[in-house]
C-alpha positions as CSV (number, residue, x, y, z in Angstrom):
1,X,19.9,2.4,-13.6
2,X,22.8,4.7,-13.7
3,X,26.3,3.9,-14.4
4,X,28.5,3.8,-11.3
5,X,32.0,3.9,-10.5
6,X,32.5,3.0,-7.4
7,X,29.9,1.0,-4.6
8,X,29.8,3.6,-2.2
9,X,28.4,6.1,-5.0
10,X,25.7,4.2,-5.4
11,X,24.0,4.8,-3.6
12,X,9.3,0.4,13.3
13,X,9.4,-2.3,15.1
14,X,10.2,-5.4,13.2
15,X,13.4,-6.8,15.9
16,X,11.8,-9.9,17.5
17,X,10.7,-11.3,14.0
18,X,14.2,-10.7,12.7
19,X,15.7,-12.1,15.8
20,X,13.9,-15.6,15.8
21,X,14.0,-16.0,12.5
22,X,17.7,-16.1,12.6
23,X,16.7,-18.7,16.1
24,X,14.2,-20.6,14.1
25,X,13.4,-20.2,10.7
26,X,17.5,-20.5,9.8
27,X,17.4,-24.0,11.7
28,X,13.5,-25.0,9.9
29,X,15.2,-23.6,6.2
30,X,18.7,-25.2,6.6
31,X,16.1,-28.8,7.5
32,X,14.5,-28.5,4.4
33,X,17.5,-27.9,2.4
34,X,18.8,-31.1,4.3
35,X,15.7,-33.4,3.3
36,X,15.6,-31.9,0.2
37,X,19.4,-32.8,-1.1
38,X,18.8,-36.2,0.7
39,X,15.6,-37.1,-2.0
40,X,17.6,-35.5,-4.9
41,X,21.1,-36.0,-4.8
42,X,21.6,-37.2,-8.4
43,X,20.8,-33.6,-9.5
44,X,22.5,-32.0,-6.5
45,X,25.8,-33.8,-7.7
46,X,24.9,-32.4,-11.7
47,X,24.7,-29.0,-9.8
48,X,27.3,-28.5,-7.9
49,X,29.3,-29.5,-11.1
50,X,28.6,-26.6,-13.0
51,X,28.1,-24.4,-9.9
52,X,30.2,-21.5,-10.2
53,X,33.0,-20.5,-7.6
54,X,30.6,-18.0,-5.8
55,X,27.8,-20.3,-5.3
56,X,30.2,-23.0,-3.6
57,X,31.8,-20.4,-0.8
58,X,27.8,-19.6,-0.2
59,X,27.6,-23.2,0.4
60,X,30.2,-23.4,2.5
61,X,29.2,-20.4,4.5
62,X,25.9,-21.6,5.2
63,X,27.3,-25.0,6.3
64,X,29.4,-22.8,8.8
65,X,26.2,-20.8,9.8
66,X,24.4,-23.9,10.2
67,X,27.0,-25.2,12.6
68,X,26.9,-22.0,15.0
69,X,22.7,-21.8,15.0
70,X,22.9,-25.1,16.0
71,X,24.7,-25.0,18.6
72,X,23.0,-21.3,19.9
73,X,19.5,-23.3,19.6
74,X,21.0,-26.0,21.5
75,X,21.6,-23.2,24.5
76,X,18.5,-21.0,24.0
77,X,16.3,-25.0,23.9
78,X,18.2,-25.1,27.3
79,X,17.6,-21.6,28.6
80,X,13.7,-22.2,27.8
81,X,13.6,-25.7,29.7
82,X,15.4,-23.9,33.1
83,X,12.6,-21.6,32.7
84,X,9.8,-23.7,32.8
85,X,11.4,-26.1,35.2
86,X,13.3,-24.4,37.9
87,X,14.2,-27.1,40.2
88,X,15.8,-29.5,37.7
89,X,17.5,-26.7,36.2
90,X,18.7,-25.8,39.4
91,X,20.5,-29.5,40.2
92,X,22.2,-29.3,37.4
93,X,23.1,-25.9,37.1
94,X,24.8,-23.2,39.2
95,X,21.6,-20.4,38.1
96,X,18.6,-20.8,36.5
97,X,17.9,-18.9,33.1
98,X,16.4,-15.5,33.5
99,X,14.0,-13.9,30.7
100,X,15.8,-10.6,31.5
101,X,19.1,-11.9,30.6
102,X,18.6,-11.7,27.0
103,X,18.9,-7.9,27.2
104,X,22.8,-8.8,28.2
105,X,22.8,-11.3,25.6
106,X,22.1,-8.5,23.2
107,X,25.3,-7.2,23.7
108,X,28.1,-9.9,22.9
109,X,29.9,-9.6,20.3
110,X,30.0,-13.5,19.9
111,X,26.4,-13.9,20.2
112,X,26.0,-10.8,17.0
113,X,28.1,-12.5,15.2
114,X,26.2,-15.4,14.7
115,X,22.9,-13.1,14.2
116,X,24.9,-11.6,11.6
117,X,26.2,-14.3,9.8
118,X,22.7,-16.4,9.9
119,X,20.7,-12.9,8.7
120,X,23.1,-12.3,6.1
121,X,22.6,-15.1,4.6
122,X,18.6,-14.9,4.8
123,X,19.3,-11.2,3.3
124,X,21.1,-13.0,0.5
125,X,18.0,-15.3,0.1
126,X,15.0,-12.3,0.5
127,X,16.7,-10.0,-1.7
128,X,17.6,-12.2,-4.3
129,X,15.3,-11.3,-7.0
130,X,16.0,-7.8,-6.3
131,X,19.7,-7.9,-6.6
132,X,19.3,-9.8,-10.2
133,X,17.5,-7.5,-11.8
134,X,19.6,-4.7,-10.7
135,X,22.6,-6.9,-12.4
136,X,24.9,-5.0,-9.5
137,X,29.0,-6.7,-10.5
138,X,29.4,-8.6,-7.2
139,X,31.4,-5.8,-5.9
140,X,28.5,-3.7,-5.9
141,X,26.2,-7.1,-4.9
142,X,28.4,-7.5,-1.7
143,X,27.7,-4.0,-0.6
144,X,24.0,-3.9,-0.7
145,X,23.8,-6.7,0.9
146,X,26.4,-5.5,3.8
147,X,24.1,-1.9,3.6
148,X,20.7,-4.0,4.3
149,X,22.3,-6.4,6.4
150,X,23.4,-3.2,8.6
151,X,19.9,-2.1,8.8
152,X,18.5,-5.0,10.0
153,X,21.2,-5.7,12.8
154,X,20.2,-2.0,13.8
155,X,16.7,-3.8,14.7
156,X,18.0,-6.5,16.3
157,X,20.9,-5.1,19.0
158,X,17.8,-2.5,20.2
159,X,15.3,-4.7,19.7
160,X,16.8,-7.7,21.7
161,X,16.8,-5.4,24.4
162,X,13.7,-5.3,24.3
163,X,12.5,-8.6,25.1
164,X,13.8,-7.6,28.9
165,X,10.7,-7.6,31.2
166,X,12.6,-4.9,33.4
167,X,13.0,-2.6,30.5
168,X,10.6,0.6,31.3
169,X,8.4,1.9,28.6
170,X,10.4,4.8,29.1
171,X,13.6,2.4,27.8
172,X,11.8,1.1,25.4
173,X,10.5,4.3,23.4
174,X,14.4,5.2,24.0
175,X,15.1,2.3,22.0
176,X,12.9,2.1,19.1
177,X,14.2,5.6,18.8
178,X,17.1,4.3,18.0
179,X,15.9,1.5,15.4
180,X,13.7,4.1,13.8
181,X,17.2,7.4,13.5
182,X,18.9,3.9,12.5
183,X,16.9,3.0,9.9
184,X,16.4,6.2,8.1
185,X,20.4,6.4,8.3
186,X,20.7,3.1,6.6
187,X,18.1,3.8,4.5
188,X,19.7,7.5,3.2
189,X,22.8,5.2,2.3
190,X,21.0,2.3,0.0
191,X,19.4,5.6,-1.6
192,X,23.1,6.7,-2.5
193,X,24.1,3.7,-3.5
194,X,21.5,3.0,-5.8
195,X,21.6,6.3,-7.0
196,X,18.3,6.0,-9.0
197,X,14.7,7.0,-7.7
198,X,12.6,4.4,-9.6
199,X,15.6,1.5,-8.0
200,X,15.2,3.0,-4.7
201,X,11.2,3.0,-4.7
202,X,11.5,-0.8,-6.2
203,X,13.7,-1.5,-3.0
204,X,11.5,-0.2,-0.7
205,X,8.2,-2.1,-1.7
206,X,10.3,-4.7,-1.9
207,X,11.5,-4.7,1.9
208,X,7.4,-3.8,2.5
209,X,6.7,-7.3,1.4
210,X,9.6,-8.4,3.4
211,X,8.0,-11.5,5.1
212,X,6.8,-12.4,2.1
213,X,9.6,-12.4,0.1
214,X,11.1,-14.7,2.7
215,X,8.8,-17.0,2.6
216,X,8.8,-17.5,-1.5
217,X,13.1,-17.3,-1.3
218,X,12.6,-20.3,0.9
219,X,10.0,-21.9,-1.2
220,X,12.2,-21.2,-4.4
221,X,15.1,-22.6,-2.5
222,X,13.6,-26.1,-1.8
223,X,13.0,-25.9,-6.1
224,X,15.4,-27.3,-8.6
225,X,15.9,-27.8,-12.5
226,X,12.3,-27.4,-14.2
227,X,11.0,-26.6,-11.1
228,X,12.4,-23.7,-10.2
229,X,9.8,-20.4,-10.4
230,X,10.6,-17.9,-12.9
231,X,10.7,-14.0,-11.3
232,X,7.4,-12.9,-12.8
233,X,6.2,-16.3,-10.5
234,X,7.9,-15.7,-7.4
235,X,6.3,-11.6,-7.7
236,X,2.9,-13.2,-8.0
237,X,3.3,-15.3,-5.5
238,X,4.7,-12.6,-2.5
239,X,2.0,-10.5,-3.8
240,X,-1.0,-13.3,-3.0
241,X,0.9,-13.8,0.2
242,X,0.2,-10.3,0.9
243,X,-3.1,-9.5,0.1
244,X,-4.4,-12.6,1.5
245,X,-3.0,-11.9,5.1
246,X,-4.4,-8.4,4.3
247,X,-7.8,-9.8,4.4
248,X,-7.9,-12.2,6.7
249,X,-9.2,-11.7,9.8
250,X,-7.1,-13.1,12.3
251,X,-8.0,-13.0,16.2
252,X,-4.4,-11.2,16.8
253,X,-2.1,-11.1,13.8
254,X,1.4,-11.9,14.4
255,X,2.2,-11.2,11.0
256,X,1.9,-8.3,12.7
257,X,5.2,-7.4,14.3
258,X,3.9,-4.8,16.5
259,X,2.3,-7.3,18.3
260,X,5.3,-8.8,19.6
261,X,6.0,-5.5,21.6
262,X,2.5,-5.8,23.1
263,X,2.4,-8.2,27.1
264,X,-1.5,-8.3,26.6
265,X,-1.3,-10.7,23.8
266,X,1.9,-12.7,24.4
267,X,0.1,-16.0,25.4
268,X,-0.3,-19.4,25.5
269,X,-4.1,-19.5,24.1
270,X,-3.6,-16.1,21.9
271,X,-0.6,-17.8,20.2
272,X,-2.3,-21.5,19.8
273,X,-5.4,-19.7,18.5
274,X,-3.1,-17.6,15.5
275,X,-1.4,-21.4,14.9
276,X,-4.9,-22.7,14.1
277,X,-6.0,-19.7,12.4
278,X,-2.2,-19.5,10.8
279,X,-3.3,-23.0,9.1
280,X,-6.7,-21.5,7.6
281,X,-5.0,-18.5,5.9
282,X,-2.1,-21.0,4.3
283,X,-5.1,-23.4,3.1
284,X,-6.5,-20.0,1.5
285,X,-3.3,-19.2,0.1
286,X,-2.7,-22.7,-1.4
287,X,-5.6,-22.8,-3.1
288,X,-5.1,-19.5,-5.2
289,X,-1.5,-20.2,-5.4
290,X,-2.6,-23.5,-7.7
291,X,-3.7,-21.4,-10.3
292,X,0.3,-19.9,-10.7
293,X,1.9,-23.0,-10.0
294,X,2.6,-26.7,-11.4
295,X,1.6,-29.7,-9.7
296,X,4.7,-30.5,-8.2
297,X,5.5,-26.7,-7.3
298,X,2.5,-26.7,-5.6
299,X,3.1,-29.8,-3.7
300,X,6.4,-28.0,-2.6
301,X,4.9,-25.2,-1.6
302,X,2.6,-27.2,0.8
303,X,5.2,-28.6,2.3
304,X,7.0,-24.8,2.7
305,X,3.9,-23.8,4.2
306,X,4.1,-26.9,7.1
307,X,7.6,-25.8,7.9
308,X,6.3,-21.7,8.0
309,X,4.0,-23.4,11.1
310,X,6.5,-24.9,12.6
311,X,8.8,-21.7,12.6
312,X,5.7,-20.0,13.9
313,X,5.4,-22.0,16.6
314,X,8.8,-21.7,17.7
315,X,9.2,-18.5,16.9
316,X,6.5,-17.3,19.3
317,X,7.1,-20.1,22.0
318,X,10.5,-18.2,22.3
319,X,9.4,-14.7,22.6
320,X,7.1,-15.6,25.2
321,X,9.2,-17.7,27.3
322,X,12.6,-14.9,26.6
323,X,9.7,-11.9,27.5
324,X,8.2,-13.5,30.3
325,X,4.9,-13.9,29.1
326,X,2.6,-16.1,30.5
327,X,-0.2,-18.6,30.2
């Protein structure tokens, strides 16, 4: 990598799987954290008492973040029960919830915020491999992660508008216009800042194995002391992710985030089906993952993979709920 001076000379549709992960997966990760510390705390208390200065105001952050999803699940949870029942949302309420009012909800400040704290600090998580071994100072660390974080919320203001039953297709193609001119912008700036071809192209098939990476930063975060994975491990391990959902053959993949854009499959029986076959690809997965993992990693992992279904389900309960899907 080139020697910089200064940060700034360094240097389609993927919103509703952004958006609920910040809904869901933040609250499922920040559980497992929880349950986690609870079973270890003798080497949680060794930790944090070597932890260096940087590591405890992420700590506190996320504590902060926590606090604010919370409550924001706590009001979509409510939002979702006045739309599947009306009449006892009505006694107790002035309105009931309407899907289309999450294309309002898109634009509050207050509401982005939160987005942009809880995907910040899932960037920080995805991307952390990638950041170490371009040993950026954290000056330079705090702006990549601002630049990617700025890409991302460029998918998730359009693409919450989205999830609006009244939005035309006409509005729609408007807006993932605007996600795809965004992303190439965002994108020509991380190329900048990097200022190297071969980082650039690392960065990029890194963000192509986005979901992935997630998944294993999760994993890697449940891991302590011996446990933890080293990063030849955690690359091995997105990798089988990938090529395994690569060949298997779901009914309708919502791995896939075009899917999430499409009515004809937002369902009750398409979305119970994916669960169940969701469960067959993990069993897959765990097996070949035993080959690149110890016992107990693997019996994390397992574990990983349970609460990956249970962000799936909520994950897609919500989109068809907030979209108006049906049964």
């Amino acid at each position: 990598m080139n020697t910089k001076t200064t940060p700034t000379k360094r240097g389609y549709l993927l919103p509703l799987t952004i958006l609920c992960l910040a809904f869901a997966g933040w609250d499922v990760w920040q559980q497992m954290q929880m349950n986690t510390l609870s079973n270890d705390n003798a080497n949680l208390a060794k930790s944090l008492a070597t932890a260096e200065k940087r590591a405890k105001d992420a700590a506190a952050d996320a504590a902060h973040w926590h606090k604010q999803s919370t409550s924001l699940l706590d009001d979509m949870n409510q939002a979702v029960t006045a739309v599947n029942t009306p009449a006892a949302a009505a006694s107790s309420s002035k309105r009931n919830f309407k899907p289309e009012e999450a294309a309002a909800m898109a634009k509050s400040p207050g509401l982005q915020n939160i987005i942009a704290s809880q995907q910040s600090a899932l960037n920080a998580m995805t991307f952390k491999d990638l950041l170490d071994r371009f040993n950026l100072s954290p000056e330079e660390r705090d702006y990549m992660l601002k630049l990617l974080l700025d890409r991302q919320m460029v998918k998730i203001s359009n693409g919450m508008q989205m999830m609006s039953p009244a939005t035309t297709p006409e509005e729609r193609a408007a807006l993932g216009q605007n996600i795809s001119q965004g992303v190439d912008a965002d994108n020509a700036k991380l190329r900048d800042f990097l200022n190297s071809d071969s980082d650039y192209a690392a960065l990029q098939s890194y963000s192509q194995q986005e979901k992935e990476r997630t998944e294993v930063g999760m994993f890697e975060s449940s891991l302590t002391g011996d446990n933890s994975l080293s990063p030849d491990t955690a690359d091995q391990l997105a990798g089988l992710l990938a090529d395994t959902r690569k060949n298997f053959s779901f009914t309708v993949d919502f791995g896939n985030e075009a899917n999430f854009a499409n009515p004809a499959v937002l369902n009750t029986p398409t979305i119970n089906t994916y669960l169940d076959e969701q469960a067959q690809y993990q069993a897959q997965v765990a097996e070949k993952a035993a080959s690149l993992l110890t016992p107990a990693q693997l019996q994390a992992f397992k574990q990983n993979q349970a609460a990956m279904r249970q962000m799936s389900k909520m994950q897609l309960s919500n989109i068809v709920q907030l979209s108006g899907g049906g049964q």
